[in-house]
C-alpha angles and dihedrals in degrees: 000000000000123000112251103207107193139146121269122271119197083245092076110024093108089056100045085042090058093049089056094049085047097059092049097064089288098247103135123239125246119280088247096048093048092049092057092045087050094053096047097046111115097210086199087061101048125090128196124195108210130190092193124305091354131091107222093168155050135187128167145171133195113202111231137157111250124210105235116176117292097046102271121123125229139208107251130169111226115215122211144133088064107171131154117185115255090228090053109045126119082041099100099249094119090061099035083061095045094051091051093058099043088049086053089043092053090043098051086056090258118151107187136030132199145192147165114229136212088207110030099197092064096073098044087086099049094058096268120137132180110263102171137028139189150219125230107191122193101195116190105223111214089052102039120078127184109240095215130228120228108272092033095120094051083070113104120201132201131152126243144184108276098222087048095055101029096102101054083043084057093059089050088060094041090057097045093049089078098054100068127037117247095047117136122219108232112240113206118286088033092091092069081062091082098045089057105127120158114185077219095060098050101080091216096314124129119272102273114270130196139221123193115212103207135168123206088354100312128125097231087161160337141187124212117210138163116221115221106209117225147152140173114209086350099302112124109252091167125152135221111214114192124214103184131357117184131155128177095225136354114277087057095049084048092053104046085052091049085057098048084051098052092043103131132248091009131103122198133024126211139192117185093190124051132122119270090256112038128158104244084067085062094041107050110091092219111038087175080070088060122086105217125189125167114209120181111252127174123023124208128212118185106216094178105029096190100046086041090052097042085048098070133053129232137238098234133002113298134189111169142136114227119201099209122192111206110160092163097055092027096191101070084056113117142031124343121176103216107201105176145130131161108314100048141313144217121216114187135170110274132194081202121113124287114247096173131033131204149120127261089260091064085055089046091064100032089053108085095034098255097113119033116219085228081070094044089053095051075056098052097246103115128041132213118218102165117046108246095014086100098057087036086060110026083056095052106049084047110106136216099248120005129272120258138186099211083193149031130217 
């Protein structure tokens, strides 16, 4: 039977929404979760794929706004609720429903798309590259101390309830997005993301709880965790898992991780989620003390390679001609001149010579500064044709800090 590829109604979004559970291992998400998810669907963003009565696909985007370099923010589709049915793949239907939702981005005037992926090596063929990665520590706390930064002690800590405070959080966040490339700005609805807090989903941990670090009476950070009680021959082996960890500079970042560290009867902390090259790695005394693992986080697809390239600014002053291969968006294929530095920059089509070759996936992760194409080309994956072209570029799509995605969806 042929495949009917159509947009979602409200009809059938429960049983669209239980295709997609079910790909995902079908164990259903908490009321809570779910109602949130109701609530931010764009129904004019979602796909299904149907064999008849049967929904044997998913597909969905959130529009966000998305920090390039230079401190602008972006529309950018983010994708997300990707599902095909086990008993339909290698039918097409993956791509079908790809090349839908690129054809709408590119329609709405959108120039990149992102995503985070459950299985990384699906989104590679369709043009994605990862763009941001993370870092999940594990600090032991009797043998990590926090080397404090002047004015740490000026930081005054109390905990408070997390719906009651959730709002001047929020302002926190909204004044950090704008520091690091990758952040999202949180449209509204999208506050309620971090309060989330299911009783299924804590494994046996606390409800999460929450402490403001202020000065003079100013809320300049906090950090929400949950602590998972545990012993061995009655000696406390307990975690903190945090949540979500922002300051707005570093004494009080200092000072909330100084408190997470000094938390009694418990033995580790451990954040899943921090930039590659976050502070706290500069400010524990042991970092061998210090479990550290890199995952890969948000991936970034340039829909419209000229505009997405015009739309950031570089590190240092940059003229150079990309060859970019794109077969599956056929129309970023061929030759663009990029002229930028950092106060703004033009990229054009160009009949010049090529200097640098690669396909639309190596921009994807050069993009937001995360991979350099210096370490694409010792890969393989970019090629030099004309000497120097390669450090003029790599330097000047580098960034000050990493990019970083503070939150999935």
């Amino acid at each position: 039977m042929t495949i009917d590829l159509r947009t979602l109604s409200r009809e059938e979004h429960d049983r669209w929404y239980g295709r997609l559970i079910l790909a995902f291992g079908g164990v259903p998400e908490a009321p809570q979760e779910r109602r949130l998810m109701d609530d931010l669907t764009e129904f004019d963003r979602s796909i299904g794929a149907w064999d008849g009565a049967d929904c044997v696909g998913t597909a969905s985007a959130f529009s966000y706004r998305v920090a390039v370099p230079g401190g602008a923010f972006l529309p950018a589709p983010g994708v997300t609720m990707v599902s095909v049915a086990a008993t339909h793949r290698r039918r097409g239907i993956l791509t079908s429903m790809m090349r839908r939702q690129l054809d709408d981005v590119r329609e709405r005037g959108e120039v990149l798309a992102v995503l985070t992926a459950s299985e990384p090596a699906i989104y590679g063929r369709f043009g994605y590259g990862v763009a941001t990665r993370q870092l999940a520590v594990t600090l032991e706390s009797s043998r990590v101390r926090i080397e404090a930064p002047a004015g740490t002690d000026e930081v005054t800590l109390r905990f408070a309830d997390v719906t009651e405070a959730a709002e001047r959080c929020e302002a926190v966040y909204a004044r950090t997005i704008g520091t690091r490339p990758g952040n999202l700005a949180r449209s509204p609805g999208w506050e309620r993301l971090p309060l989330l807090d299911p009783p299924e989903d804590r494994n046996g941990a606390s409800p999460m709880q929450c402490v403001l670090a202020e000065r003079a009476g100013e809320l300049v950070g906090f950090v929400r965790f949950h602590i998972k009680p545990s012993s061995e021959w009655s000696v406390p082996t307990s975690r903190i898992q945090v949540r979500h960890i922002s300051a707005l500079d570093p004494a009080a970042y200092a000072a909330l991780w100084r408190f997470l560290l000094s938390v009694d009867l418990t033995e580790f902390v451990e954040a899943r989620n921090v930039p590659v090259d976050d502070p706290l790695l500069s400010m524990v005394s042991d970092i061998r003390r210090c479990a550290v693992r890199m995952r890969d986080s948000m991936h970034v697809r340039l829909v419209e390679v000229g505009a997405a390239l015009e739309a950031r600014t570089y590190l240092t002053p940059v003229d150079v001609v990309f060859e970019v291969e794109d077969a599956f968006c056929p129309w970023n294929a061929g030759r663009w001149r990029l002229t930028g530095d950092a106060k703004g920059a033009s990229c054009e089509r160009t009949e010049d010579a090529a200097e640098l070759s690669l396909s639309v996936r190596e921009l994807g992760s050069a993009y937001l500064g995360d991979t350099s194409l210096a370490a694409l080309a010792a890969a393989g994956r970019v090629r030099e044709l004309r000497q120097g072209a390669l450090a003029e570029a790599s330097v000047a799509f580098g960034t000050a800090v990493a990019p970083w995605l503070q939150h999935g969806f």
